[in-house]
VOGU-3710 file (C-alpha; in Angstrom, 3 decimals, decimal comma):
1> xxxxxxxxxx> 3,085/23,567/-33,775  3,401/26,659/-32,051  6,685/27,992/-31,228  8,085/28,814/-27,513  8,328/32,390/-28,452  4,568/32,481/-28,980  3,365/30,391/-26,599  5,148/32,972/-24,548  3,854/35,923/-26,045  0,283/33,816/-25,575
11> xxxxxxxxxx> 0,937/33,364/-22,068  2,167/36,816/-21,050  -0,516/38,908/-23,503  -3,021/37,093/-22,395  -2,485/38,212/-18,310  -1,305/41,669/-18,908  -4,203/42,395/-20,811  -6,604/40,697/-17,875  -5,069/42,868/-15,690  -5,692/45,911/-17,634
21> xxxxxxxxxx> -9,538/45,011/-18,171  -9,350/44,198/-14,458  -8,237/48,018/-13,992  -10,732/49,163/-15,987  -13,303/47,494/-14,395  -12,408/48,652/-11,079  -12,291/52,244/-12,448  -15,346/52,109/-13,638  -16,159/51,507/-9,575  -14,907/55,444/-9,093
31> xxxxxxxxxx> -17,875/56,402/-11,369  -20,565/55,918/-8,407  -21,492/59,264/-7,223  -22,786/58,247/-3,808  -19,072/56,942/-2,857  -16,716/59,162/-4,812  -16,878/63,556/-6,264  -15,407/64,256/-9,390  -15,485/66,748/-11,937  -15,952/66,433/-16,004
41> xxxxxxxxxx> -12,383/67,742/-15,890  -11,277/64,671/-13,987  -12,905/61,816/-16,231  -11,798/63,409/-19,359  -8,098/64,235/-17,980  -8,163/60,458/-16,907  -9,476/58,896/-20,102  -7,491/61,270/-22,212  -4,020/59,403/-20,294  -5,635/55,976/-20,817
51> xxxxxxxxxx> -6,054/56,822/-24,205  -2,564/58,179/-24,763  -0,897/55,439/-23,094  -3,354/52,774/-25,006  -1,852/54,598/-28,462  1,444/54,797/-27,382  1,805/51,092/-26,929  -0,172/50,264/-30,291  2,841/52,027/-32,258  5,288/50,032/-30,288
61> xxxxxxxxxx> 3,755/47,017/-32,209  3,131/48,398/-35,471  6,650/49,397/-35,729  7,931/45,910/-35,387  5,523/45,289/-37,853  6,872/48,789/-40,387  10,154/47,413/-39,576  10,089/43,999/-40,550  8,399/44,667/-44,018  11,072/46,938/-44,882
71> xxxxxx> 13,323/45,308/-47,711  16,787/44,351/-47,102  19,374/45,699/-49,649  20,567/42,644/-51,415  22,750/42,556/-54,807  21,220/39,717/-57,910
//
């Protein structure tokens, strides 16, 4: 049985993430030449935030995970 901390987590994950996808697809809109002008300088300043940002967050979990392996002090 599922607890209500991750059938929260389940819940929430699930729509921020469909709103990032969502975000991406609609970037990917910008790429049509026809409609928008950018440079080489412009995609790879954007994708090198999305990719900071995307790494950034990825350590915020895997330090909850470093942090909860770490042994407690205890005496025998």
């Amino acid at each position: 049985m599922k607890s209500d901390k991750r059938k929260r987590f389940e819940k929430v994950a699930e729509n921020r993430v469909e709103k990032i996808l969502d975000g991406l697809r609609l970037l990917g809109n910008c790429s049509n030449r026809n409609n928008y002008e950018f440079t080489k300088d412009d995609v790879d300043y954007m994708f090198d935030e999305i990719r900071r940002a995307l790494k950034d967050t990825q350590s915020k979990f895997e330090s909850e995970f470093v942090r909860n392996e770490q042994r407690k002090f205890k005496f025998k």
